[in-house]
ChimeraX commands (.cxc) that place a marker at each C-alpha (Angstrom):
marker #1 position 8.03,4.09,-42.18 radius 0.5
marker #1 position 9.37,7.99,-43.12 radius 0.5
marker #1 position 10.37,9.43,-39.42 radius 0.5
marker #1 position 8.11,12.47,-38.73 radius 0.5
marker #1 position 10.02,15.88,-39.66 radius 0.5
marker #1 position 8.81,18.02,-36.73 radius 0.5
marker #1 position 10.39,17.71,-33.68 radius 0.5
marker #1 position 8.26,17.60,-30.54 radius 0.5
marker #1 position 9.50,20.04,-27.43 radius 0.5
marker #1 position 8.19,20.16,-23.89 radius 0.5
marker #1 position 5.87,23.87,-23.83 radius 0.5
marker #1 position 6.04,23.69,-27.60 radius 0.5
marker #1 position 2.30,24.27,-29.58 radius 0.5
marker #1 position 1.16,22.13,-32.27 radius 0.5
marker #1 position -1.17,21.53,-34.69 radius 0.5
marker #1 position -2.35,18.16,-35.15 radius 0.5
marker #1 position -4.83,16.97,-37.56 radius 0.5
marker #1 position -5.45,13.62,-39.86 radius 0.5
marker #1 position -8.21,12.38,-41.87 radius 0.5
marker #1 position -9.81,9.35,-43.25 radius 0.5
marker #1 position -7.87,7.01,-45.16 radius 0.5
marker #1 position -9.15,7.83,-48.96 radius 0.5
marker #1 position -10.83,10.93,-47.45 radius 0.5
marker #1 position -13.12,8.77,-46.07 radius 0.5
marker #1 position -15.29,9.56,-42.45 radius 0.5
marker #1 position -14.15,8.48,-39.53 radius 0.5
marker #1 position -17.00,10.01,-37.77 radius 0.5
marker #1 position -20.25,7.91,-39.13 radius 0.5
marker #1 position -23.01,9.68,-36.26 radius 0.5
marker #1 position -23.27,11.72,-33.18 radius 0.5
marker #1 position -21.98,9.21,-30.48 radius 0.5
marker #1 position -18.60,8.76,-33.01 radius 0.5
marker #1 position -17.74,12.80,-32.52 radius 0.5
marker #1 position -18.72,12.27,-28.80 radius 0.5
marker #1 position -16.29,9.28,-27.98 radius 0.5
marker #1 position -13.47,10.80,-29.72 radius 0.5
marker #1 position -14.03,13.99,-27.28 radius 0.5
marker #1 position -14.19,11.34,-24.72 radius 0.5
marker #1 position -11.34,9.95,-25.41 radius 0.5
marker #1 position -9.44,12.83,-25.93 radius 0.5
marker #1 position -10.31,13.90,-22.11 radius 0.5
marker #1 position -9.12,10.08,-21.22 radius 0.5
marker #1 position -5.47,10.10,-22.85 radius 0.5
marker #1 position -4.85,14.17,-23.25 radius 0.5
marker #1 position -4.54,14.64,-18.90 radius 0.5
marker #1 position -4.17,18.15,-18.34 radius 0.5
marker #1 position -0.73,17.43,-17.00 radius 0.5
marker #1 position 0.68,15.86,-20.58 radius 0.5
marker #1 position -1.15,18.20,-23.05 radius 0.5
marker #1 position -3.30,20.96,-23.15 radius 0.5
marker #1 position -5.98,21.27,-25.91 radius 0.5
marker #1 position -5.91,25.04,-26.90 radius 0.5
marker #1 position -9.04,24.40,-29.74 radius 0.5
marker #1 position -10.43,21.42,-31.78 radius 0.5
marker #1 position -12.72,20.87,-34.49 radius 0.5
marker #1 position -14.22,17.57,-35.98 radius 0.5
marker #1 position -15.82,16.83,-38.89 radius 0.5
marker #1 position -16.94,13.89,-40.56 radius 0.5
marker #1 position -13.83,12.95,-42.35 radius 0.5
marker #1 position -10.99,14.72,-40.26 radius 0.5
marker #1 position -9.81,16.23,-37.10 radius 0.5
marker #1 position -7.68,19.47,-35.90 radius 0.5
marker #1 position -5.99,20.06,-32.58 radius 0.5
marker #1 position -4.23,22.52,-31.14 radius 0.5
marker #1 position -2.27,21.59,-28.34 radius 0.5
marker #1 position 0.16,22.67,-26.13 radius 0.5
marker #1 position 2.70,19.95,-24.77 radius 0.5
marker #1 position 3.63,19.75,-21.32 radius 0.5
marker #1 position 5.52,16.47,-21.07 radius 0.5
marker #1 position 7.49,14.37,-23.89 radius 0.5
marker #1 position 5.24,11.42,-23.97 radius 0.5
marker #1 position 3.45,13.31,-26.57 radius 0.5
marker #1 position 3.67,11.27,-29.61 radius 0.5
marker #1 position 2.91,7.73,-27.88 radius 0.5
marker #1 position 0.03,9.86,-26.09 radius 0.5
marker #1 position -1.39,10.43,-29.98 radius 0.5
marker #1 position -0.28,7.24,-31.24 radius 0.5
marker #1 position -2.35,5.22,-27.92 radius 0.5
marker #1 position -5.29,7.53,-28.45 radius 0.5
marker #1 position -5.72,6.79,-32.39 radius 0.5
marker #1 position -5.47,3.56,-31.87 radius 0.5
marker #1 position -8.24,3.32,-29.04 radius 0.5
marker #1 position -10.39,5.67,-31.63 radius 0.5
marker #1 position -9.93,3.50,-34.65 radius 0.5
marker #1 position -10.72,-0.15,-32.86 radius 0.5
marker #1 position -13.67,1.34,-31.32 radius 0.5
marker #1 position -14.72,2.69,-34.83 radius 0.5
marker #1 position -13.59,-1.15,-36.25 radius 0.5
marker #1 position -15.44,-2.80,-34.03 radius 0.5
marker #1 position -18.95,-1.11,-33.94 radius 0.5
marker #1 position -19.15,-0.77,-37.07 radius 0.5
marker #1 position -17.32,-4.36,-38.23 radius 0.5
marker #1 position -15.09,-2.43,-40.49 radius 0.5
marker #1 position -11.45,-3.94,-41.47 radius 0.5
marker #1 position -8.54,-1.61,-42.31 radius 0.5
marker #1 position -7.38,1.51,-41.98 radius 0.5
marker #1 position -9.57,4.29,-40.82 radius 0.5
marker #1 position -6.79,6.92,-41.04 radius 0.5
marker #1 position -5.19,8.10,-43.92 radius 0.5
marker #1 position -1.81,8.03,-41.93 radius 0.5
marker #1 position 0.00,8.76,-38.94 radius 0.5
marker #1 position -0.86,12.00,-37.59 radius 0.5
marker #1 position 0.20,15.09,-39.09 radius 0.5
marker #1 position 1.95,17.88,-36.53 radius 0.5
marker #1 position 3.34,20.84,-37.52 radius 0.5
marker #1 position 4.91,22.76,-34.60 radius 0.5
marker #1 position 3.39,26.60,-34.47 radius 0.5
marker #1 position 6.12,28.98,-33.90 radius 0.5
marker #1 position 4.69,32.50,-34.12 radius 0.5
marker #1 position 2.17,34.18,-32.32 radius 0.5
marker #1 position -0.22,35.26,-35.21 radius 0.5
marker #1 position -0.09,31.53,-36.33 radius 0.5
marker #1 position -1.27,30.37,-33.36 radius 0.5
marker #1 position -4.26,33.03,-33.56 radius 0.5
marker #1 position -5.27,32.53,-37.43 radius 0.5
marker #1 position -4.62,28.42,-36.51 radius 0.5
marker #1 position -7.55,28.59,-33.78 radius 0.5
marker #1 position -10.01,30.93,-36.49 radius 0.5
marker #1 position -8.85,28.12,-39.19 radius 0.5
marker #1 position -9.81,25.15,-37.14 radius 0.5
marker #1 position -13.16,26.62,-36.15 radius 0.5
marker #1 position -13.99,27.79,-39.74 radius 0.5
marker #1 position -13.86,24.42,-40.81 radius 0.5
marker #1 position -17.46,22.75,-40.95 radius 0.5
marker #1 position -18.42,26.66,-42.47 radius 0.5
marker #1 position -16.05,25.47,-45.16 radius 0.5
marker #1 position -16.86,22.44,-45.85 radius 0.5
marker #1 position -20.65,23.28,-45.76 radius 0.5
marker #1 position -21.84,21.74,-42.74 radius 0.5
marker #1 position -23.07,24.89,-41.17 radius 0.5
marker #1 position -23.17,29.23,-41.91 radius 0.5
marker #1 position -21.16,29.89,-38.65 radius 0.5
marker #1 position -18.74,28.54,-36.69 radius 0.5
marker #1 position -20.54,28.34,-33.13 radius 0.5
marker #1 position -22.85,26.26,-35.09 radius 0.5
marker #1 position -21.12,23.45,-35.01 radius 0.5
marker #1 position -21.73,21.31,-32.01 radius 0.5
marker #1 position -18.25,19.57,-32.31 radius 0.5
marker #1 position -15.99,22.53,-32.10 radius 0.5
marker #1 position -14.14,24.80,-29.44 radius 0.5
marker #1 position -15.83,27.45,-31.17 radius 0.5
marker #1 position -18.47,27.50,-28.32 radius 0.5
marker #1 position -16.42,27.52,-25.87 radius 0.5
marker #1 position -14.40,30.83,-27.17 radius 0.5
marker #1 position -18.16,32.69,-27.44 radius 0.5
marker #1 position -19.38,31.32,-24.00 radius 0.5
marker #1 position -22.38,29.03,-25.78 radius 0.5
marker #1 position -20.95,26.04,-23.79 radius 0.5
marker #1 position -18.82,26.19,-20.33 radius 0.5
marker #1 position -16.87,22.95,-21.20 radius 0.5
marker #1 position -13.80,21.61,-19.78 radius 0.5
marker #1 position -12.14,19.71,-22.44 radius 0.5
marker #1 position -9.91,23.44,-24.02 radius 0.5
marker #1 position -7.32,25.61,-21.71 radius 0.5
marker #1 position -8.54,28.86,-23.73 radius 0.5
marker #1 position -6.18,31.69,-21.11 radius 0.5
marker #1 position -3.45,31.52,-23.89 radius 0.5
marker #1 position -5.88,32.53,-27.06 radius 0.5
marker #1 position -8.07,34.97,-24.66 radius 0.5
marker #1 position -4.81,36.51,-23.57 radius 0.5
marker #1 position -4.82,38.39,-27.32 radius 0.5
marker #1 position -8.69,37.89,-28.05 radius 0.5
marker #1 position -10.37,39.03,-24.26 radius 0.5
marker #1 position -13.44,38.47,-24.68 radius 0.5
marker #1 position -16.56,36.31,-26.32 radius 0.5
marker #1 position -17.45,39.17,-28.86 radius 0.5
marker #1 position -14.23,39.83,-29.95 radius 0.5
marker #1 position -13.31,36.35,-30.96 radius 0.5
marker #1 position -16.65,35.87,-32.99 radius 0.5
marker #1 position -15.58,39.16,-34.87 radius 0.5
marker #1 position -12.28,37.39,-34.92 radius 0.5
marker #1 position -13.45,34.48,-36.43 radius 0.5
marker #1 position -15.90,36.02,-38.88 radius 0.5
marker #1 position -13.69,38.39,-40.11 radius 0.5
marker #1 position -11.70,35.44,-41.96 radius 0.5
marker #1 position -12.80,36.72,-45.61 radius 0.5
marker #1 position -9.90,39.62,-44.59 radius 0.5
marker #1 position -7.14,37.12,-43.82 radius 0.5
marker #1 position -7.51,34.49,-46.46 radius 0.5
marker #1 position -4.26,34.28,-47.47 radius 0.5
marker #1 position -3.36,33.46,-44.39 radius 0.5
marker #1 position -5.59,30.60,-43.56 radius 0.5
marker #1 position -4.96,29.66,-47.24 radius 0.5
marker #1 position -1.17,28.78,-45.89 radius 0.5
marker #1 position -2.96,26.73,-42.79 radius 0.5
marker #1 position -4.71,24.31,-45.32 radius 0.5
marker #1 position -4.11,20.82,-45.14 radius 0.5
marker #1 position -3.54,19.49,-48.74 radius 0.5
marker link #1:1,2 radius 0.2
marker link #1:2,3 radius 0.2
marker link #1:3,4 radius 0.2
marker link #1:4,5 radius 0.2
marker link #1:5,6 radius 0.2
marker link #1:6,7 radius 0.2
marker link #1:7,8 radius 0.2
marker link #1:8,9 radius 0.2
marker link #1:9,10 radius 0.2
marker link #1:10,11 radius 0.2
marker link #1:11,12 radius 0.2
marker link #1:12,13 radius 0.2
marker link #1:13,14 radius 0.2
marker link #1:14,15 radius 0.2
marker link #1:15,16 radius 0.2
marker link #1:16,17 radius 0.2
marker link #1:17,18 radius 0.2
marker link #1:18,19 radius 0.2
marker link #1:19,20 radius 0.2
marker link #1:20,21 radius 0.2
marker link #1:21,22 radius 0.2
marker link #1:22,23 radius 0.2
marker link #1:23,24 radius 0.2
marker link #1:24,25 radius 0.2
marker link #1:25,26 radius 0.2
marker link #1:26,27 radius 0.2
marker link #1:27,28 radius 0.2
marker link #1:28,29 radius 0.2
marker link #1:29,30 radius 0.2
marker link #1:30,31 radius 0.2
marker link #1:31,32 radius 0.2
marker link #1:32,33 radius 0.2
marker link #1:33,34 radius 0.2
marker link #1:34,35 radius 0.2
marker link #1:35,36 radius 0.2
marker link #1:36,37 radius 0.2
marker link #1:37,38 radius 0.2
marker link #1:38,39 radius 0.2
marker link #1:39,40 radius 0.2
marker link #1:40,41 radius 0.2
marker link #1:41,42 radius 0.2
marker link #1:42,43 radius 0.2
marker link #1:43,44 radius 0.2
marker link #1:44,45 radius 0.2
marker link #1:45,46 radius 0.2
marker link #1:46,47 radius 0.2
marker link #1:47,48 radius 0.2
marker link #1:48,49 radius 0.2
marker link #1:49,50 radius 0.2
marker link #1:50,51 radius 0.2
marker link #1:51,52 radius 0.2
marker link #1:52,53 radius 0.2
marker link #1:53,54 radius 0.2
marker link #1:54,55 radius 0.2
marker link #1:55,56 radius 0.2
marker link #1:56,57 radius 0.2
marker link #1:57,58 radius 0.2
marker link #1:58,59 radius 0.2
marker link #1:59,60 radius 0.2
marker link #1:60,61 radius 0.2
marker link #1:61,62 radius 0.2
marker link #1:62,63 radius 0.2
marker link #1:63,64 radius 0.2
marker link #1:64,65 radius 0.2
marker link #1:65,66 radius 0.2
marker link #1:66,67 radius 0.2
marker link #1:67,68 radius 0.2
marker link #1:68,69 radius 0.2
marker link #1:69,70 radius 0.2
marker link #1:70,71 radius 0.2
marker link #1:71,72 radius 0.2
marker link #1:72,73 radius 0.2
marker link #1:73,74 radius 0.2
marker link #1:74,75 radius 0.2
marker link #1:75,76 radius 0.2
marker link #1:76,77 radius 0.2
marker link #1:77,78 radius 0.2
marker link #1:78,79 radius 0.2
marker link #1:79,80 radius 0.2
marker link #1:80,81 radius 0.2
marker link #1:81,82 radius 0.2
marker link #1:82,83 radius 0.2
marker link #1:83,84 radius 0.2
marker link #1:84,85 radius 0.2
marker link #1:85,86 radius 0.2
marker link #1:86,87 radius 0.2
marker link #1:87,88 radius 0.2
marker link #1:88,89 radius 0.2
marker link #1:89,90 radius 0.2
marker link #1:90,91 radius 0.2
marker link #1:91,92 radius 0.2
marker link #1:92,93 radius 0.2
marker link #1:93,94 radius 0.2
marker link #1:94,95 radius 0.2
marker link #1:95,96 radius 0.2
marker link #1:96,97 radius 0.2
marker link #1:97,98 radius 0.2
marker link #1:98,99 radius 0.2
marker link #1:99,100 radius 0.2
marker link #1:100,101 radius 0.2
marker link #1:101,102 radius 0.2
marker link #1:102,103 radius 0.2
marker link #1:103,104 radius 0.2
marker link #1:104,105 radius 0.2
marker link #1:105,106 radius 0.2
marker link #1:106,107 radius 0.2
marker link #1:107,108 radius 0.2
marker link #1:108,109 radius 0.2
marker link #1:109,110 radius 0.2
marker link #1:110,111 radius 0.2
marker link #1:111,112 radius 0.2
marker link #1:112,113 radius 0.2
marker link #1:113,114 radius 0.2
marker link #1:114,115 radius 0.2
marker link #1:115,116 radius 0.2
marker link #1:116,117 radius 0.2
marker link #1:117,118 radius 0.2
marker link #1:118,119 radius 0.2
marker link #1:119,120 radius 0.2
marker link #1:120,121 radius 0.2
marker link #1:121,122 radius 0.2
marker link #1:122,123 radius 0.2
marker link #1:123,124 radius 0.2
marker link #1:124,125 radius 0.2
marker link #1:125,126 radius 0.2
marker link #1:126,127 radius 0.2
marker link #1:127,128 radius 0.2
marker link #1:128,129 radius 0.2
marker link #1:129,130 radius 0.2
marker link #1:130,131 radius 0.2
marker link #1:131,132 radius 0.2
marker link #1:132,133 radius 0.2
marker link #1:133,134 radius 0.2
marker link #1:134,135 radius 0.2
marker link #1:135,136 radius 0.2
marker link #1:136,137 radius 0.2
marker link #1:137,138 radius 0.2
marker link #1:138,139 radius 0.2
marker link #1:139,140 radius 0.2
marker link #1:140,141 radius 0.2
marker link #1:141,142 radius 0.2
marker link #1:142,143 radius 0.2
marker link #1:143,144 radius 0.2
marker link #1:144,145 radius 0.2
marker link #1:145,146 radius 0.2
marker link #1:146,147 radius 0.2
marker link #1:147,148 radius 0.2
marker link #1:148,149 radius 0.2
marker link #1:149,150 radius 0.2
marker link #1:150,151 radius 0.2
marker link #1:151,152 radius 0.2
marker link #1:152,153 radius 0.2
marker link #1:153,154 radius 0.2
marker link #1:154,155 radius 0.2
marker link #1:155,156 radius 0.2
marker link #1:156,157 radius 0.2
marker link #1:157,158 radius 0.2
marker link #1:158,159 radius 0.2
marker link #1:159,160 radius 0.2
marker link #1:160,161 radius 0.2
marker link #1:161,162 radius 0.2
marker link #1:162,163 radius 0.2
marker link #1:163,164 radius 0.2
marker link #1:164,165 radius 0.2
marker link #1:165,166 radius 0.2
marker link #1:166,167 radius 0.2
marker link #1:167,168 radius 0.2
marker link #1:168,169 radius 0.2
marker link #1:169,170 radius 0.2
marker link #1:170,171 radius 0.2
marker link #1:171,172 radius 0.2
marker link #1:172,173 radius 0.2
marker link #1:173,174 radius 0.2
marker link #1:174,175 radius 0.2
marker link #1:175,176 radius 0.2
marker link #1:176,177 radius 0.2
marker link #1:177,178 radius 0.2
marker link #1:178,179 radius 0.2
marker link #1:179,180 radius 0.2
marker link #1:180,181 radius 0.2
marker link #1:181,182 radius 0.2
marker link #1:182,183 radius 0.2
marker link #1:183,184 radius 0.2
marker link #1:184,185 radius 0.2
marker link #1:185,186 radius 0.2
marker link #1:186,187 radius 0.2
marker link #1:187,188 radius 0.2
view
């Protein structure tokens, strides 16, 4: 197996995403998206990573995280896992539900870390699944605006440059005026 070319760091950021193997979904209905937040919450402790913003759509993920403790990668590689049996075993599927390990890439300047949150919430409006980004029910999108109080995201370090609720809707719907920069935060 090719060794992973980022390099993890204690109080580094990161975004991590995968997808279906085949671009296939590896969410199938409601209670799918809702166990993988679950199990995020279970194997992401506040004290080993901090989720920053997520988004999940049928066939992939995206997390931004902020690492706290080097157990990282076995923290991804034990949650995956858990994910993909669960998925194997409810739905009596055999084989791989992920394309591939994980995918990080380590975010090193401030206004990637910004256009990475607006990216990962301006995904289901890409691929169709809704007209706005607080729309989707499986996002930190809501959470940014104030529709939904959860617990899951740390959102200090984006609301430190974006204050408030309004602002980071305008953020976040302004997008048509920075897309070459989200074109650069594709996944291929």
């Amino acid at each position: 197996m090719p060794r992973r070319q980022v390099s993890f760091f204690v109080g580094g950021y990161y975004h991590i995403y995968n997808r279906g193997n085949n671009h296939e979904a590896i969410f199938f209905e409601r209670e799918n998206f809702l166990f993988f937040l679950r199990q995020l919450r279970k194997y992401f402790l506040r004290d080993a990573v901090e989720i920053i913003a997520y988004c999940l759509i049928p066939n992939h993920y995206h997390l931004l995280i902020h690492r706290k403790t080097d157990a990282l990668a076995d923290i991804l590689q034990r949650f995956t896992l858990s994910y993909s049996k669960a998925i194997g075993k409810r739905y009596n599927r055999v084989g791989t539900l992920f394309q591939g390990p994980f995918k990080a890439i380590l975010v090193e300047k401030e206004e990637y870390l910004l256009e990475l949150s607006r990216y990962i919430h301006l995904n289901p409006v890409k691929a169709g699944l809704v007209t706005h980004a607080e729309d989707w029910e499986f996002s930190s999108s809501r959470d940014y605006i104030e529709m939904r109080d959860g617990t899951l995201i740390v959102r200090d370090i984006i609301q430190a440059y974006i204050p408030t609720p309004q602002a980071y809707r305008e953020f976040v719907e302004s997008h048509q005026e920075n897309h070459k920069l989200i074109e650069q935060l594709e996944i291929d």
